[in-house]
N, C-alpha and C positions, 0 to 999 in steps of 0.2 A: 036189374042193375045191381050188381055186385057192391060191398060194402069197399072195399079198396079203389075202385071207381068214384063211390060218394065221396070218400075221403081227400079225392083228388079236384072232384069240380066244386065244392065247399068254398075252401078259398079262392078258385079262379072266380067263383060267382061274385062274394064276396069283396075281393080287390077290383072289381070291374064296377062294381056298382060306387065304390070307394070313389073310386077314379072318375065315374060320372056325377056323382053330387057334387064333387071337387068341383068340374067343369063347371057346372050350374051355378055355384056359388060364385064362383072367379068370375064370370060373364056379364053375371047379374049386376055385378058389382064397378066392372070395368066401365070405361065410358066408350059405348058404343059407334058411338060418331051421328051428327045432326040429319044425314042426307046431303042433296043436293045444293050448290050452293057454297060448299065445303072441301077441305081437300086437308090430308093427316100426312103425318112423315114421323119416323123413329131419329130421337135422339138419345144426347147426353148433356144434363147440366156441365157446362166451363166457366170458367173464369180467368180473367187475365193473370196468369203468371209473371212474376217479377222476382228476379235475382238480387240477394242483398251482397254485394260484393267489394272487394277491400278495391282503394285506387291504386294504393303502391303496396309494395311489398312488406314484409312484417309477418311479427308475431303474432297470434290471438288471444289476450288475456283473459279477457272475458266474456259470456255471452248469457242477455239478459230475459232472454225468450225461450222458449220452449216449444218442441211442436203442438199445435191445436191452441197454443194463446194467440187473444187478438190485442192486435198492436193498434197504436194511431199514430197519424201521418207527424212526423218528424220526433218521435219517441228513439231513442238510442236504443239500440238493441245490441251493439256489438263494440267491445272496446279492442283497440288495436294499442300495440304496444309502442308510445313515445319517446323513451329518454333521449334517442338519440335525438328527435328533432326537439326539445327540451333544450338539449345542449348546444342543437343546431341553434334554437332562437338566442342564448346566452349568448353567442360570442358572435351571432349578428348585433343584437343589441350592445356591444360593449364595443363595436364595429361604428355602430350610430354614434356614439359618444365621443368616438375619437374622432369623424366626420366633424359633429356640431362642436369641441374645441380648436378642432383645424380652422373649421368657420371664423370663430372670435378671431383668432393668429392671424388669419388674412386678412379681416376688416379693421383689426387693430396698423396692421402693416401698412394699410393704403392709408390710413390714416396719420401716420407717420410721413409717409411719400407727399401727400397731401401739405404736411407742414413742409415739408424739403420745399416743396413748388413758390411754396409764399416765402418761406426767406429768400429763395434763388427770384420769384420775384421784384423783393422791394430791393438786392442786390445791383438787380438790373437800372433799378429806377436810379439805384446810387450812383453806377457807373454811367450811366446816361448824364447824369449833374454833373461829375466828375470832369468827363470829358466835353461838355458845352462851356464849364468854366476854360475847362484847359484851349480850349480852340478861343475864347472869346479873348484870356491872358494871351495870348501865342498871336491874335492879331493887333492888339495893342503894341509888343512885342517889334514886330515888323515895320507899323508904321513909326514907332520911334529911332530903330535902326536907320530907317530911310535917312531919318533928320540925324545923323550920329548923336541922337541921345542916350542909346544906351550899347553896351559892347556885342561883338559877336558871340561871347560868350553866353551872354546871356539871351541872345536869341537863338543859339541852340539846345540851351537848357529847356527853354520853353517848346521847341518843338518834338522835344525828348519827351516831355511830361505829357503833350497832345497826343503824341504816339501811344503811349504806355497807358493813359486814363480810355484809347479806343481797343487798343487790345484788352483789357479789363473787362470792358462792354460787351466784347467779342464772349469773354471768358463767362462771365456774368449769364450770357443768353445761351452760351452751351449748356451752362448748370440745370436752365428752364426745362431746356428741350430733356436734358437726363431726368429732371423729376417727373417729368409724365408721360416717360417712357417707364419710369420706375411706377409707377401711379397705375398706370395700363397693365403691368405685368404684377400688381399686386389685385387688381380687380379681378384679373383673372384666372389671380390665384385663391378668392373668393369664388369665382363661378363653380373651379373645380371643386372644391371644397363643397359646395352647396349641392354638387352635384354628387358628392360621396354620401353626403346626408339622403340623399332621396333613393340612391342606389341603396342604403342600408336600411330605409325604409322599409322598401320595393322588397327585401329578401326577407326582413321581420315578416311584412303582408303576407310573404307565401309560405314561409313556416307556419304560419299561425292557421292560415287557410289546410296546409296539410295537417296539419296537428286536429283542424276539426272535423277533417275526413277520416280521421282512424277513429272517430267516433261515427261510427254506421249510424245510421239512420232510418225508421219506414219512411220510404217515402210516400206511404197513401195510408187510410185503414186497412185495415185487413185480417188477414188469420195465417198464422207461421203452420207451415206444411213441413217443411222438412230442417232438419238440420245440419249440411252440411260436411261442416268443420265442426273441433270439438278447441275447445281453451287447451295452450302450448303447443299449437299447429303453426308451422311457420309455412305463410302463403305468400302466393306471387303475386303479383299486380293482377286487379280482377279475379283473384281467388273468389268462388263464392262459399258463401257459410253459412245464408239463410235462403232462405226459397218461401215465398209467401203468396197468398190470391188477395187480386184485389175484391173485396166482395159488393163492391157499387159496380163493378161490370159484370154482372154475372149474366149468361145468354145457352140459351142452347142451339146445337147446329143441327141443321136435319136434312135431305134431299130429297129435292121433285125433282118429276119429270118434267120434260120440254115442253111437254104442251100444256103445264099446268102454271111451269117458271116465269113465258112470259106475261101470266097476269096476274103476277103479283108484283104489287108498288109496295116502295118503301114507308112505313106508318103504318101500315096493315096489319089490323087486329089478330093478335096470337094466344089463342088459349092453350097451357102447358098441365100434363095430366102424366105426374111421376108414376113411375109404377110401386115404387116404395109408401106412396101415400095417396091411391087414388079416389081419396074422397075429395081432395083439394082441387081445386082449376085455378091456375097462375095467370094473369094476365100478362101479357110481353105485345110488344111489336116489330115488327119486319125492322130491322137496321142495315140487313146487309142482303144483297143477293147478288152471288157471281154471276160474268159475264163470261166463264169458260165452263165448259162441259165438264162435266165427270164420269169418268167410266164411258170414256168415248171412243167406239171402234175407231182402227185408223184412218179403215176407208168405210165411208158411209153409203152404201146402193141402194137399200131397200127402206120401204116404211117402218121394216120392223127393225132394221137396226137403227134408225130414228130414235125409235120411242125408248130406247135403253139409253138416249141421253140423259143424264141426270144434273140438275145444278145445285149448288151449294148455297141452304139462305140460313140467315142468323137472327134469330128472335131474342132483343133484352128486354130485361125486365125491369121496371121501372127503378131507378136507383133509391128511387123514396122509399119506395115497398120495401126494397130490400133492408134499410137501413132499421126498419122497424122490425125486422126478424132476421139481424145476424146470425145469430145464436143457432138458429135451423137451417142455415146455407150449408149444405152440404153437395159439393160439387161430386162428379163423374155417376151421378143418379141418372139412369136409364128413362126411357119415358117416352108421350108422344105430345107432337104442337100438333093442332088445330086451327088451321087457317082458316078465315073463311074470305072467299071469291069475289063475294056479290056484297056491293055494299049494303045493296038492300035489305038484306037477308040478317034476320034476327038470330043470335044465338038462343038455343034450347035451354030448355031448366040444366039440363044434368052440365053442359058448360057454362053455367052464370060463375061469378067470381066466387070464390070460395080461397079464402085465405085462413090461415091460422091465427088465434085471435094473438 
């Protein structure tokens, strides 16, 4: 063999051998799986995403998060721009005031109306006196007439006066019925009023409620993924500006086959084995398993296009666990769960729990 030959299978030997200690070491090291009893699938750590998003429209003044900080649930992260509703609430509130003086002005008013009613009533009581006197004079009146005691004259004087002291009574009881008609239309002119008060309430309450929605909010723990918008971006209703995971739902998703999907129940022990860190076993359990096929021909004829059904199961992980290593959540890490079938059936060393401390 020629030395320009050596110089050629040197290396080829060399990276072959490279390439199989690699193998050997990577193998040794992966977790092989338990046997029977067991059943693996390829995933990716997820977690729930949640959009941090403005209600109404506006400005973005400010913004208190960063990608890769963890927030906690109802921490402000996002200030939206107020003055108008600032000024909105001003001249509601200055709205309320003239409401609650209109208030006084009516209750004062009935209360006025109120006294109208009582003088127009002891009025009445006068003219009622008035004319019992006059009818009681006016029949003495008559019967002296009878006896010419006294002149014609003077018994129509008296029945002038009878007349006059009932129309009076007439006049008197009109006054009644006007002051609580005035009485009526001043209460009511308290209702309105009381009801301006509560309309300018009503619109303080939802300024003050918009006013604390431009103050965004997490709504959970978590870890801010992306940022959106940047401060002096003017956004639409539902604009979003933060994007964050919750990291108490963290789960990963993977597919079986049909004849392995339906026997798995939900609680079903999940050992998770990253490939980014396969010295670790994650504990998780079954939470979710579809009830439609994936990757499903359209028309099904044989066994073997059967067994290309795949479904869709989701293994989380305990929120507790999680809460004790946020810091090392790092979602779209590649990997595989480990199911196992048989409740019977013990897991092996190499899947016992292995968490980071």
């Amino acid at each position: 063999m020629n030395a320009s030959i050596k110089k050629i299978l040197i290396p080829i030997v060399v990276t072959v051998v490279i390439v199989a200690a690699g193998f050997l070491i990577w193998t040794s090291m992966r977790v092989t799986g338990p046997g029977e009893g067991f059943v693996s699938g390829n995933g990716r750590l997820e977690a729930t995403e949640i959009d941090i998003s403005t209600k109404l429209s506006g400005r973005v003044v400010d913004i208190f998060a960063n990608e890769g900080d963890f927030v906690q649930s109802g921490q402000i992260v996002v200030q939206m721009q107020i003055d108008v509703l600032n000024a909105q609430r001003d001249e509601a509130r200055a709205q309320q005031q003239q409401a609650i003086n209109a208030v006084s002005s009516a209750e004062a008013q009935v209360a006025v109306r109120e006294s109208d009613l009582a003088a127009a009533q002891a009025l009445v009581v006068q003219r009622e006196s008035e004319l019992d006197n006059a009818k009681r004079r006016l029949a003495r009146t008559q019967v002296l007439s009878r006896e010419k005691a006294v002149s014609i004259q003077q018994l129509d004087d008296d029945r002038a006066i009878a007349r006059s002291a009932e129309a009076s009574l007439t006049a008197a009881k009109a006054q009644v019925s006007a002051a609580l008609a005035a009485i009526t239309a001043a209460r009511a002119q308290v209702s309105g009023a009381r009801s301006a008060v509560t309309a300018a309430d009503a619109t303080i309450a939802r300024i003050e409620v918009d006013i604390a929605d431009n103050q965004l909010k997490a709504p959970r723990d978590g870890r801010v993924q992306y940022r959106v918008a940047q401060p002096g971006e003017v956004l639409g209703g539902g604009g979003k500006v933060l994007n964050m995971v919750d990291l108490s739902d963290v789960y990963m998703t993977f597919f079986l086959p049909e004849t392995v999907a339906g026997k798995v129940a939900l609680g079903s022990e999940v050992r998770l084995v990253l490939d980014a860190a396969p010295s670790y076993v994650i504990p998780a359990k079954v939470s979710f398993v579809s009830s439609v096929a994936q990757f499903t021909p359209k028309t099904v004829e044989t066994a073997s296009e059967r067994q290309k059904l795949m479904f869709r199961v989701k293994a989380r992980i305990d929120p507790e666990l999680l809460k004790q290593h946020l810091k090392q959540i790092k979602t779209g890490l590649p990997g595989v769960a480990w199911l196992k079938l048989d409740p019977q059936a013990v897991w092996p060393e190499t899947l016992s729990v292995k968490v980071p401390e």
